[in-house]
C-alpha positions as CSV (number, residue, x, y, z in Angstrom):
1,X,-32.1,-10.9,-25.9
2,X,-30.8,-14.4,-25.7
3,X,-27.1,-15.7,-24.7
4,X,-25.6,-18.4,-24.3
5,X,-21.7,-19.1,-23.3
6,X,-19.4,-21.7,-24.5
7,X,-15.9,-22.5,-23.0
8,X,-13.1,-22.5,-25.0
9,X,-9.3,-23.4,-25.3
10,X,-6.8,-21.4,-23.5
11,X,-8.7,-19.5,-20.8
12,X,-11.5,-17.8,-23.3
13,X,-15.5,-18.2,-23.4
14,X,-17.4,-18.1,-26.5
15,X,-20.5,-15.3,-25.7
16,X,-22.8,-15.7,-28.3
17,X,-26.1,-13.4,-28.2
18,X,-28.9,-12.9,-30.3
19,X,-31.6,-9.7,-30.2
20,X,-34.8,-10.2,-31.8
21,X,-35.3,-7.4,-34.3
22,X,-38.6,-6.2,-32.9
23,X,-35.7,-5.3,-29.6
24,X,-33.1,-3.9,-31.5
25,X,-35.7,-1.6,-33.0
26,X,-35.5,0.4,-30.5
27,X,-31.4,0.8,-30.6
28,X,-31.7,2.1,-34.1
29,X,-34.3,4.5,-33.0
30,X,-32.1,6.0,-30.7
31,X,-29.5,6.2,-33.1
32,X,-31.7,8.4,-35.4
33,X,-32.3,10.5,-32.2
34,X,-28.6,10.8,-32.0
35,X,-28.5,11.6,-35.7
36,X,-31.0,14.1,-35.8
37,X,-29.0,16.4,-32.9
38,X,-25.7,16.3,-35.0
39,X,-27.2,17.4,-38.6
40,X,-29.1,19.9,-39.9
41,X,-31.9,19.5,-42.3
42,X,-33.6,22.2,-43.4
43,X,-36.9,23.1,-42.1
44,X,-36.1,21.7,-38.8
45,X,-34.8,22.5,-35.5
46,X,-31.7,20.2,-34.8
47,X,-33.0,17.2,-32.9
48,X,-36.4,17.7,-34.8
49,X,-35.8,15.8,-38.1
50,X,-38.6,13.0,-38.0
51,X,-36.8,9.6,-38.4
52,X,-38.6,9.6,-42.1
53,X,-37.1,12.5,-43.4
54,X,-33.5,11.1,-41.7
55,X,-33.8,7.8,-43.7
56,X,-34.8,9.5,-46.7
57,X,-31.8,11.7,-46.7
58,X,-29.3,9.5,-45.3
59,X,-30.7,5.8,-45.8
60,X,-31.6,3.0,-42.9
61,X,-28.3,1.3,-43.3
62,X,-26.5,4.3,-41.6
63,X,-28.6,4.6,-38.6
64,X,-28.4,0.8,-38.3
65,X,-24.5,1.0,-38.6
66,X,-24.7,3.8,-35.5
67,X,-27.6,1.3,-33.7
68,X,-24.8,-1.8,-33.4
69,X,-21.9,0.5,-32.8
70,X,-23.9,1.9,-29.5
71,X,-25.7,-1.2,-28.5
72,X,-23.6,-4.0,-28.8
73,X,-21.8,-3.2,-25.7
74,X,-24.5,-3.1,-24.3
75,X,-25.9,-6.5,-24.7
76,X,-22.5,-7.8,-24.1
77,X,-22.0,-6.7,-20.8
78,X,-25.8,-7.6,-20.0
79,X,-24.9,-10.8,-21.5
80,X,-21.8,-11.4,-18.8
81,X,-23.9,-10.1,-16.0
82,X,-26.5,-12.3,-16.5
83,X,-23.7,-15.6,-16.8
84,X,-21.3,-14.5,-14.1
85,X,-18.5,-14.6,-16.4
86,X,-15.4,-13.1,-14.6
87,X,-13.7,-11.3,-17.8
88,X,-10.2,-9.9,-17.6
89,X,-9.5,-8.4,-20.9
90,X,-12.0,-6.9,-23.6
91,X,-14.1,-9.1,-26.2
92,X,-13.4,-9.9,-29.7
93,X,-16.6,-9.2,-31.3
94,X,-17.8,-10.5,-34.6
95,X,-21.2,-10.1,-35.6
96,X,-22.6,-13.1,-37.8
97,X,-25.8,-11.5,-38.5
98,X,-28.2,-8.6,-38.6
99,X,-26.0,-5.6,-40.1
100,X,-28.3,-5.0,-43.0
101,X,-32.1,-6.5,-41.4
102,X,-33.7,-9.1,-39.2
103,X,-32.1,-10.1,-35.8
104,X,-28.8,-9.3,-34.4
105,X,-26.8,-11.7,-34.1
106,X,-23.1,-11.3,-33.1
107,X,-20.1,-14.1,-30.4
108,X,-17.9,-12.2,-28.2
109,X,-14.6,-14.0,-27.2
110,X,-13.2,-13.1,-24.2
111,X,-10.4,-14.0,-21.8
112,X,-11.5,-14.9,-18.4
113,X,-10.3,-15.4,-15.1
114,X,-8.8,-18.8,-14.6
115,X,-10.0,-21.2,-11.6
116,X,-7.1,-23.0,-10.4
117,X,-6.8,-25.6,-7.9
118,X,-5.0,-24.7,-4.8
119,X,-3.0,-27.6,-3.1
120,X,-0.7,-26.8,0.3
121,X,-2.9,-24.2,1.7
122,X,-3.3,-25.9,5.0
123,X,0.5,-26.7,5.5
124,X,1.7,-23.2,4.7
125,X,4.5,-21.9,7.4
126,X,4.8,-17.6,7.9
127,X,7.8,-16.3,8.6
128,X,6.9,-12.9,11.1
129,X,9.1,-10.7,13.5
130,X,8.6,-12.5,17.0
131,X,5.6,-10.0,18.6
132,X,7.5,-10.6,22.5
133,X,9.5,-7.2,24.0
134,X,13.1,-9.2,24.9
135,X,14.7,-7.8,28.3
136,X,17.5,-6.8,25.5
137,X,15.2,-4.2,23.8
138,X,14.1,-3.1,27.1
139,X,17.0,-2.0,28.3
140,X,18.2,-0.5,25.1
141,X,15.0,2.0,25.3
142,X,16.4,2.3,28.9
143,X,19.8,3.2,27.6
144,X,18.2,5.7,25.2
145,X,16.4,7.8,27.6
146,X,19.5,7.6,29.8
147,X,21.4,9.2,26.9
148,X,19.2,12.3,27.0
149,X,19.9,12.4,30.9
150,X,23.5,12.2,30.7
151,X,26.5,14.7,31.7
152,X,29.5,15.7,30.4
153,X,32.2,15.5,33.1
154,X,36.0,16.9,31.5
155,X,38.1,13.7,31.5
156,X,42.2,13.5,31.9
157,X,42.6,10.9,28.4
158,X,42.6,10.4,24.9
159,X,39.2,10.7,23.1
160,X,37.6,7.3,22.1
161,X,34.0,7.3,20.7
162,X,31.0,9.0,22.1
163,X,33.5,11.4,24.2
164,X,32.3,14.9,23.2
165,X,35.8,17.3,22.7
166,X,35.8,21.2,21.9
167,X,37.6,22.1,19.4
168,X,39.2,24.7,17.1
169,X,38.5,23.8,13.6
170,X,39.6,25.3,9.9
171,X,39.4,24.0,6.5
172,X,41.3,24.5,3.1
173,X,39.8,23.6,-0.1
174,X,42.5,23.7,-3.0
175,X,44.0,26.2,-0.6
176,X,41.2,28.5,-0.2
177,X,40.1,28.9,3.1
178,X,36.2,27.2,3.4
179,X,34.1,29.5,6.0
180,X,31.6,26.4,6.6
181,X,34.5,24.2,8.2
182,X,36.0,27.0,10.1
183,X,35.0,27.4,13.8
184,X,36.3,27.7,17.4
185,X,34.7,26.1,20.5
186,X,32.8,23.6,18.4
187,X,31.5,20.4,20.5
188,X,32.0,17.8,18.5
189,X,30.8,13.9,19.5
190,X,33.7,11.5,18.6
191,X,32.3,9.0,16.0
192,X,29.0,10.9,15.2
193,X,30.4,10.9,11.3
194,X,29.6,14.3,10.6
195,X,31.4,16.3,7.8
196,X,33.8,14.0,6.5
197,X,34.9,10.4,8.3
198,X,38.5,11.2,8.8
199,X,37.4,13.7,11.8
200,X,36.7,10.7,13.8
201,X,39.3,8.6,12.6
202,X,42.0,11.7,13.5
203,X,40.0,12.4,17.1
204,X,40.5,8.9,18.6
205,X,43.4,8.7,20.7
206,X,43.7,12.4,20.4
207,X,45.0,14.1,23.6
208,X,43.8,18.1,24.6
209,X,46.4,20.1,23.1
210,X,46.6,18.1,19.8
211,X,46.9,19.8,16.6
212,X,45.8,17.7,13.8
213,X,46.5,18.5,10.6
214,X,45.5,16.0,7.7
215,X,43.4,16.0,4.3
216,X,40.4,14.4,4.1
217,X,38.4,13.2,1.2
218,X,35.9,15.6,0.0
219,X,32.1,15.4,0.8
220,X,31.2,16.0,-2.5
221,X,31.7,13.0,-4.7
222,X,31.3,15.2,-7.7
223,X,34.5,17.4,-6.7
224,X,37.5,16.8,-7.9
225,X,38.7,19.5,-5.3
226,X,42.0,18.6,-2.4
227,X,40.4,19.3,1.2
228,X,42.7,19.7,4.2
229,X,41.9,20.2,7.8
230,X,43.3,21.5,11.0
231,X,42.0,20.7,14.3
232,X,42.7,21.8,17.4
233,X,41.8,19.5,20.5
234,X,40.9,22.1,23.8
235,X,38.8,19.7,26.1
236,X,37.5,16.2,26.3
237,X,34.8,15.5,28.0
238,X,33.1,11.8,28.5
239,X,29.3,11.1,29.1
240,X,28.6,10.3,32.5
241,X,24.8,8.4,32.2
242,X,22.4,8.8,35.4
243,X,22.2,5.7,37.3
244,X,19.5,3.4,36.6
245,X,17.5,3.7,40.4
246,X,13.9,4.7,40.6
247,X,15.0,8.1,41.6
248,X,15.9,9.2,38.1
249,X,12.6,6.6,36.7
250,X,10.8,9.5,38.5
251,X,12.6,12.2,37.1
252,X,12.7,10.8,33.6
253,X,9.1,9.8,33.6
254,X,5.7,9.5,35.1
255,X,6.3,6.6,36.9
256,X,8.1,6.0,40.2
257,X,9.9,2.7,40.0
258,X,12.1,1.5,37.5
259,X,9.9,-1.3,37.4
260,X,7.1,0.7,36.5
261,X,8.9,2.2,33.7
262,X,10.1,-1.0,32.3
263,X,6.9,-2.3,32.1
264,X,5.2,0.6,30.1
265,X,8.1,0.8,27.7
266,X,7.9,-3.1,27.1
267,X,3.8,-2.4,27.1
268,X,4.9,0.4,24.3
269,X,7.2,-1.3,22.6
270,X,4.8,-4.7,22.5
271,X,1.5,-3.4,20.7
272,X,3.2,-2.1,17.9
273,X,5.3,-5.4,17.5
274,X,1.8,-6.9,17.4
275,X,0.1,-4.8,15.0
276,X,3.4,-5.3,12.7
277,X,3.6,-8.6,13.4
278,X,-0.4,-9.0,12.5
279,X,-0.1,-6.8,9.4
280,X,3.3,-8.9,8.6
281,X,0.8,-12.2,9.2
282,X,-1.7,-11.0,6.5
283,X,0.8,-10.2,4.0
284,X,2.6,-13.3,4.7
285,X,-0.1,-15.7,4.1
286,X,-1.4,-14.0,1.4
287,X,2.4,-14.1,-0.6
288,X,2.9,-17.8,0.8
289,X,-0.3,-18.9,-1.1
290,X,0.2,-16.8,-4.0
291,X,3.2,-19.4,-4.5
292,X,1.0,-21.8,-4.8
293,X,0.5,-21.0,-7.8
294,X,2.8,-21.0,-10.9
295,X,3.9,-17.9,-12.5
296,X,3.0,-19.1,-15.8
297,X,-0.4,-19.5,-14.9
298,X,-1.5,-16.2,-14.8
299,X,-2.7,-14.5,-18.0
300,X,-0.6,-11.7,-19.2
301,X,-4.5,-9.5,-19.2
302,X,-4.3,-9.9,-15.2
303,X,-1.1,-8.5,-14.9
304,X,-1.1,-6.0,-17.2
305,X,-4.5,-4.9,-15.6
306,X,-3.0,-4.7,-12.1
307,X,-0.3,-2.7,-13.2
308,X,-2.6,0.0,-14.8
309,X,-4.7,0.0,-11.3
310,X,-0.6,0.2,-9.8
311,X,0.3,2.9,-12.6
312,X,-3.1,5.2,-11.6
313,X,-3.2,4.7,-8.2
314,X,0.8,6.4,-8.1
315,X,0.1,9.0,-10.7
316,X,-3.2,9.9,-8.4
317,X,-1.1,10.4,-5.1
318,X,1.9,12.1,-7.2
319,X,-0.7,14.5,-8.3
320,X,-1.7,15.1,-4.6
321,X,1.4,16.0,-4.0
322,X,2.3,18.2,-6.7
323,X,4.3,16.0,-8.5
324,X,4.7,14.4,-12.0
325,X,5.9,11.1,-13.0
326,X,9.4,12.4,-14.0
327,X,9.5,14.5,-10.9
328,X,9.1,11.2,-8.9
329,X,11.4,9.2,-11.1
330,X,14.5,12.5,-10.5
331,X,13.7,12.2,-6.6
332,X,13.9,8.4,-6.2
333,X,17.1,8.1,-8.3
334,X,15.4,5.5,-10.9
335,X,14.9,5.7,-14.4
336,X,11.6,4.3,-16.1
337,X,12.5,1.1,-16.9
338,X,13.3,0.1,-13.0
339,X,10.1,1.6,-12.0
340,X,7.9,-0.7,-14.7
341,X,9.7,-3.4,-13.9
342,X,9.3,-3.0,-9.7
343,X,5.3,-2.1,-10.3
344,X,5.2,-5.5,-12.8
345,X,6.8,-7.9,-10.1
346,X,4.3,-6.6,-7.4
347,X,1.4,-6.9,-10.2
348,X,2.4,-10.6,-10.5
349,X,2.7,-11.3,-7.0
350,X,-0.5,-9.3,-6.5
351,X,-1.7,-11.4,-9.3
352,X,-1.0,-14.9,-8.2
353,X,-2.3,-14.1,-4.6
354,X,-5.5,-13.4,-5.8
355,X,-6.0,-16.7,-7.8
356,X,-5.0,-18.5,-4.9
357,X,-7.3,-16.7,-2.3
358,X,-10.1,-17.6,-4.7
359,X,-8.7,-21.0,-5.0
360,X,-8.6,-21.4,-1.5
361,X,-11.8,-20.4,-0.9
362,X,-13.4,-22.8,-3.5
363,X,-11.4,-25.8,-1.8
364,X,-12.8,-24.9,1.9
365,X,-16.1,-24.0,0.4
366,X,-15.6,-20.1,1.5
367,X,-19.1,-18.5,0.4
368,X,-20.6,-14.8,1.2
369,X,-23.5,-14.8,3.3
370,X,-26.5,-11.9,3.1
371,X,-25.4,-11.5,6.5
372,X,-21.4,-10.6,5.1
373,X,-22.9,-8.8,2.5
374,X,-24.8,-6.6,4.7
375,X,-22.5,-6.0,7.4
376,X,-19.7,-5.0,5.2
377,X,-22.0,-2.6,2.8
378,X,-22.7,-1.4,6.7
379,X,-18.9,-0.7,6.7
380,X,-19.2,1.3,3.5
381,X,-21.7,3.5,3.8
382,X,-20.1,4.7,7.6
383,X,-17.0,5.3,5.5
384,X,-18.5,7.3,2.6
385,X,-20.9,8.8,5.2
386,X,-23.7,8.2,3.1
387,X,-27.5,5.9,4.3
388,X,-26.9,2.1,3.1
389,X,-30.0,2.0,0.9
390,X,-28.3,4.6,-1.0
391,X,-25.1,2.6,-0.7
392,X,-26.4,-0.4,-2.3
393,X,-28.6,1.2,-4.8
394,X,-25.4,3.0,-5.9
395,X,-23.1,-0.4,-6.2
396,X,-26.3,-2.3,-7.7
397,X,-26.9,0.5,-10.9
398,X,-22.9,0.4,-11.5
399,X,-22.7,-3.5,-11.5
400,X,-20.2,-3.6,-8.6
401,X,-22.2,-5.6,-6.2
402,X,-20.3,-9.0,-7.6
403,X,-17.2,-7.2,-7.2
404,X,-17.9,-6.2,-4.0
405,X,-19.1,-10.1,-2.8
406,X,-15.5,-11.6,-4.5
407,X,-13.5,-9.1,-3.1
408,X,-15.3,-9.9,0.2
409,X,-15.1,-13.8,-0.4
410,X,-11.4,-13.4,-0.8
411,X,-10.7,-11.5,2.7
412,X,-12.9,-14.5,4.3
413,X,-10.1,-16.5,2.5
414,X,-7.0,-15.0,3.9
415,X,-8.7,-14.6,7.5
416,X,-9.4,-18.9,6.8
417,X,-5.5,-18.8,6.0
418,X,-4.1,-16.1,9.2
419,X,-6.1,-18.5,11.0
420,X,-4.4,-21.6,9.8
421,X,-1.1,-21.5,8.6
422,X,1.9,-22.2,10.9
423,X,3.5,-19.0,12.4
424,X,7.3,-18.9,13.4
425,X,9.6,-16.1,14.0
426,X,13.3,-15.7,12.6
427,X,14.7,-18.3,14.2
428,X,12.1,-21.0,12.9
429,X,10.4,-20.8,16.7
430,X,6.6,-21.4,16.4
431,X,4.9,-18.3,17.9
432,X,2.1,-18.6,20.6
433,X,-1.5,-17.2,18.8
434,X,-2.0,-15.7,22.0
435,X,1.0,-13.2,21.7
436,X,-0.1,-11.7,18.8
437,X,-2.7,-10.1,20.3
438,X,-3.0,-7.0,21.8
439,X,-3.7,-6.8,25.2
440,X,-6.4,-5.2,26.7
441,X,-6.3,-1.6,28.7
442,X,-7.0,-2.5,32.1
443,X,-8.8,0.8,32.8
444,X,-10.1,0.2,36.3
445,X,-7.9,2.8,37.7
446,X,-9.4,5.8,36.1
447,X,-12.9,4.3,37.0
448,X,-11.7,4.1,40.4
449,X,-10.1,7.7,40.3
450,X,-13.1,9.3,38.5
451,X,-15.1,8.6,41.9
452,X,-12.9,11.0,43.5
453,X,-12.6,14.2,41.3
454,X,-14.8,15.6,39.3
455,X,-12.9,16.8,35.8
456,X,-11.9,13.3,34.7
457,X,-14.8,12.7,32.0
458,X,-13.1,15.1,29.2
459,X,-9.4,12.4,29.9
460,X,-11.4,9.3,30.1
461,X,-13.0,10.0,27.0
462,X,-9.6,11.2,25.1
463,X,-8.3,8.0,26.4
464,X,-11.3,6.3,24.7
């Protein structure tokens, strides 16, 4: 088999291959192999028929006509493998010789994936949430645990929010009595919002010994039902929050200092801001160079390709869970046209971040070393949990070894970009590299302490 490819107008390649007859021989054996299992001549077993007896009772031309049907695929996608052509959408075939006798000869025309230029990719700015703990969030995490600490001390006022009052409650709907808003003694947290928002509104500035009568709008917005309520105010009680000493640090915790406390809630608090803010990085700098690169630009076959990989990749987890694709669209309130229109924008995003990784890596001359290849097929076979020989004997008979070296490529992009672009936070501040990365467990401590007893080995390596 010979090929050659030509380039064409508006994003195609020209594929043109030719198979010696003496080759294709062999296809249109096969096909009278295939023949002879699906009919039945008489004398024979069913995939006994000698090829002879087939072409005297059916003629050559119809094994031939089976022959290109099979094969031609075939030598096309031999044809791209050996030429590195990066298709996106299936061929248009035509065969210009060889249906009747002699060689084969047939073009395929087939969109490919564009190489664009990328210019801006070194003066790209990501926006990320700033990775630093303020002393603000701090002591809001303070403030939280404090809440779960606190008191209720009986107070001689009217309620305001977050006072917690007992009260009588009863509830008329269309002037039937309603046993779900009908209670005595309930503790009720001014401002919490629960039931129906006119509770709060009548509670603040209430006084023990209020009766409040009023009608309230009703929690069902498909009811056309009247809704009144009575409410009785019997105590008020305020929260009284511990003070903030490192007595109640050691009762609220493991730690015996405020201090102490602070720090591990900021420590907490500040490696998952980092992984956010690295995950946020990645995604940033992918999407920034993406528009780089016009919409218009992208063939409609790349698109429309991602959103089939989108489309499966949902209908395979909403399977998992039990769940059709009208199941999904009742739970998330959305009708199909929202949802095709949602999974197209991300395709096109998806779509325009990938020719511009590509691009990027062409302009900084971004290539796949053995060594890349190696260490990530590594990767894969720990993750599958299979030997790598096995591995990349596997990727090498399905033809996934280029996509595996592209995909690959294109990460060694994006970490070219993380590393590269400008990172600031919300307020346009640039952020220090060093913050966004996580800090390392200073585990000397438990070395020290392991010395001294002797059932620390099982923690340390739960810790690890």
């Amino acid at each position: 088999m010979k090929a050659t490819v030509e380039t064409l107008e508006g994003n195609k390649v020209k594929v043109s291959v030719a198979v010696a007859e003496a080759e294709f021989e062999s296809a249109v054996d096969d096909a009278f192999k295939r023949i002879a299992k699906e009919v039945r001549i008489p004398g024979f077993r069913p995939g006994k028929a000698p090829r002879k007896v087939l072409e005297a009772q059916f003629g050559s031309g119809f094994a031939r006509e089976e022959a290109l049907r099979h094969a031609l695929p075939d030598y096309y996608a031999q044809a791209v493998r050996e030429h590195e052509v990066d298709v996106i959408a299936p061929p248009e075939i035509d065969i210009t010789a060889g249906e009747a006798e002699g060689d084969v000869v047939f073009d395929a025309v087939v969109e490919v994936r564009p190489e664009l230029p990328v210019t801006g990719h070194t003066d790209l700015t990501v926006t990320i949430p700033s990775p630093v703990v303020s002393d603000e969030e701090v002591d809001a995490q303070i403030d939280r645990l404090r809440q779960s600490f606190a008191e209720l001390e009986p107070v001689d006022r009217a309620a305001q929010d977050g006072d917690n009052v007992t009260i009588d409650i009863a509830g008329w709907e269309d002037d039937e009595p309603v046993s779900g808003l009908t209670a005595e003694d309930y503790l009720y947290e001014v401002g919490a919002g629960a039931v129906v928002a006119e509770i709060d509104d009548q509670l603040r500035g209430a006084k023990v010994g209020d009766i409040l009568e009023f009608d309230a709008e009703h929690p069902d917005p498909d009811s056309d039902a009247s809704l009144r309520l009575r409410i009785l105010v019997k105590e008020i009680k305020e929260k009284v929050l511990p003070e903030v000493d490192d007595e109640w640090a050691n009762e609220a915790s493991e730690f015996e200092t405020v201090e102490e406390l602070r720090e591990d809630l900021r420590s907490r608090a500040g490696t998952t801001r980092i992984v956010m803010a690295q995950m946020g990085l990645r995604n940033g700098a992918a999407q920034a160079a993406g528009e780089l690169i016009a919409a218009e630009d992208v063939p409609e076959a790349m698109v429309a390709a991602e959103m089939e990989h989108r489309l499966q990749d949902l209908l395979m987890r909403l399977q998992a869970q039990g769940m059709d694709f009208n199941g999904y669209l009742a739970a998330t309130g959305q009708d199909q046209e929202t949802v095709v229109a949602e999974m197209r924008e991300g395709a096109l995003l998806a779509s325009r971040a990938d020719l511009a990784l590509r691009g990027v890596a062409e302009a900084e001359g971004i290539e796949v070393t053995e060594e890349d290849l190696e260490e990530e097929l590594q990767k894969l076979a720990e993750r599958v949990e299979q030997d790598l020989e096995e591995v990349r004997r596997s990727l090498e008979e399905g033809d996934q070894m280029p996509a595996v070296r592209s995909d690959l490529r294109k990460r060694k992009a994006l970490d070219w970009l993380v590393a590269n672009v400008k990172v600031v936070d919300e307020d346009g501040t640039e952020i220090d590299r060093a913050d966004l990365e996580v800090p390392e467990v200073d585990d000397s401590d438990d070395e020290t302490h392991s010395d001294d007893t002797d059932d620390t080995d099982g923690d340390e390596e739960q810790e690890a």
